[in-house]
C-alpha positions as CSV (number, residue, x, y, z in Angstrom):
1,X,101.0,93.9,100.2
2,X,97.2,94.5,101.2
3,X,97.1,95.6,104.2
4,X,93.5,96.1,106.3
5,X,92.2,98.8,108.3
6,X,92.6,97.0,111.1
7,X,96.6,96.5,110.2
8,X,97.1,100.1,109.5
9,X,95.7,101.1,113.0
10,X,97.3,98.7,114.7
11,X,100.8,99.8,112.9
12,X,100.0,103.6,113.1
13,X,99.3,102.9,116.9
14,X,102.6,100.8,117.3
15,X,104.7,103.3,115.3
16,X,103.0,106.7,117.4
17,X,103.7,104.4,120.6
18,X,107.3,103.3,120.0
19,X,108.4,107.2,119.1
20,X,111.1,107.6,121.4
21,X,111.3,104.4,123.2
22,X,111.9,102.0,119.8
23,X,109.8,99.7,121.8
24,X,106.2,98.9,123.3
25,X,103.8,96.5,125.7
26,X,100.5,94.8,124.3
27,X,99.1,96.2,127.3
28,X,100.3,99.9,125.7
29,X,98.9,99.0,122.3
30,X,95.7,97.3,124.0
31,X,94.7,100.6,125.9
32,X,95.5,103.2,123.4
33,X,93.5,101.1,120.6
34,X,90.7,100.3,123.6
35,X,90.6,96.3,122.9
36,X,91.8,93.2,124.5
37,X,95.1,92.1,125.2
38,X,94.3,88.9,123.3
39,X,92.8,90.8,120.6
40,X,96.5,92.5,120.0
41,X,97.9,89.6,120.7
42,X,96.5,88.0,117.3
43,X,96.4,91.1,115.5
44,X,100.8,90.8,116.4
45,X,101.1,87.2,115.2
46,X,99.7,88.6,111.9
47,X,101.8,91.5,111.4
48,X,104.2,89.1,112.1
49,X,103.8,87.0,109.6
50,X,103.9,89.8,106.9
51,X,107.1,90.7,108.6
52,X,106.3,94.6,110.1
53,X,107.0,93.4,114.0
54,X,108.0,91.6,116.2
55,X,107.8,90.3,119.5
56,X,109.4,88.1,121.7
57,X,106.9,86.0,124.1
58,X,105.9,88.4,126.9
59,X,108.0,91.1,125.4
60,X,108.3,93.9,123.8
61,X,107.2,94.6,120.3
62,X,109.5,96.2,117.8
63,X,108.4,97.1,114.6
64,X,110.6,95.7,111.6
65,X,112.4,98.0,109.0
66,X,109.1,97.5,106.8
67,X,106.8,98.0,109.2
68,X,108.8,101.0,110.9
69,X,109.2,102.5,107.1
70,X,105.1,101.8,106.9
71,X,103.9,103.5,110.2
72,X,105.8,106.6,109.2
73,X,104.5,106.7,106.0
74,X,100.6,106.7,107.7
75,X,101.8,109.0,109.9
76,X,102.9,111.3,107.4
77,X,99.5,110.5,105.5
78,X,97.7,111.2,108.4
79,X,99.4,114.4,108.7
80,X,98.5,115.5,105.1
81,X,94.9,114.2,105.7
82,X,95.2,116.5,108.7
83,X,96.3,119.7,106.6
84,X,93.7,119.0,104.1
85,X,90.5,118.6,106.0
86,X,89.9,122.6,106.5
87,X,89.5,122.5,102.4
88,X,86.0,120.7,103.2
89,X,84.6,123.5,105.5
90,X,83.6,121.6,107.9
91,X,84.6,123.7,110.8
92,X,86.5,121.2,112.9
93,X,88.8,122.6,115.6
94,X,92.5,121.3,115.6
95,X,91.3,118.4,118.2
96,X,88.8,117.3,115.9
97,X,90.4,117.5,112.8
98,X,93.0,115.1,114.3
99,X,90.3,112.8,115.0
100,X,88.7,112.8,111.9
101,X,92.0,112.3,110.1
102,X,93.1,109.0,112.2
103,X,89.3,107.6,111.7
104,X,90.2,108.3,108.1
105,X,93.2,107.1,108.3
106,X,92.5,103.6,109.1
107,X,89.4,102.9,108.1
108,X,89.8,103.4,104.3
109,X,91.5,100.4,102.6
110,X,95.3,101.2,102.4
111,X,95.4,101.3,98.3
112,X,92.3,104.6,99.2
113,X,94.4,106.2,102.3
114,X,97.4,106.5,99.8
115,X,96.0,107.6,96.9
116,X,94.1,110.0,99.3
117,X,97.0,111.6,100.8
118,X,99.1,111.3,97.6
119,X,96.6,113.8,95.4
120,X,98.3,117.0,94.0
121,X,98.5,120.4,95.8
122,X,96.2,122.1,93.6
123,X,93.8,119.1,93.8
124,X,90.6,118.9,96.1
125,X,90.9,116.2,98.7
126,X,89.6,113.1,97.5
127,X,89.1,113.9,93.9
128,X,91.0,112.4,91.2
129,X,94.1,113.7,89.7
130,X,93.9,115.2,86.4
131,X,96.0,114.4,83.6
């Protein structure tokens, strides 16, 4: 399944949200991604559909099996994309590197994000794996 940037944030949002609780507000998901409530509204009907949440009307939203299994998986990308950034010398304190990692993280197109995060240890980030 293709998934947008726009998907992975919203799933990477929901799945950093939920940690704990299992379960979150549109108005929890609308702050923390700084857009409407309608906007997340729309974005949850779509997710939805591809089967990663749910959400009853006015309630919370869960994420499904798929979608929890998903939002760790950017997590954990996220993460590596996290451990890796210090190769590029860019000087980045920790707080920055975090941020630079989740703008990363969900703006490439999911098929880049995991072939970014899946390269091999003794590989530079972002280049392609050697054979």
């Amino acid at each position: 399944m293709e998934l947008s940037s726009a998907h992975l944030r919203y799933l990477l949002a929901i799945g950093q949200l939920s940690q704990g609780t299992g379960a979150v507000s549109s108005a929890q998901v609308a702050r923390a991604l700084q857009v409407s409530r309608p906007s997340v509204t729309r974005m949850l009907a779509i997710l939805a559909e591809k089967d990663l949440v749910t959400k009853e009307r006015y309630g919370k939203i869960n994420l499904t099996e798929t979608g929890a299994a998903l939002a760790r998986q950017l997590q954990a990308g996220l993460q590596d994309l996290e451990r890796r950034l210090p190769a590029l010398g860019l000087e980045l304190d920790r707080e920055e590197t975090a941020a630079v990692a989740g703008v990363l993280a969900t703006a490439l197109p999911e098929r880049c994000f995991r072939r970014l995060c899946t390269t091999g240890p003794g590989e530079a980030m972002g280049s392609a794996p050697t054979e």
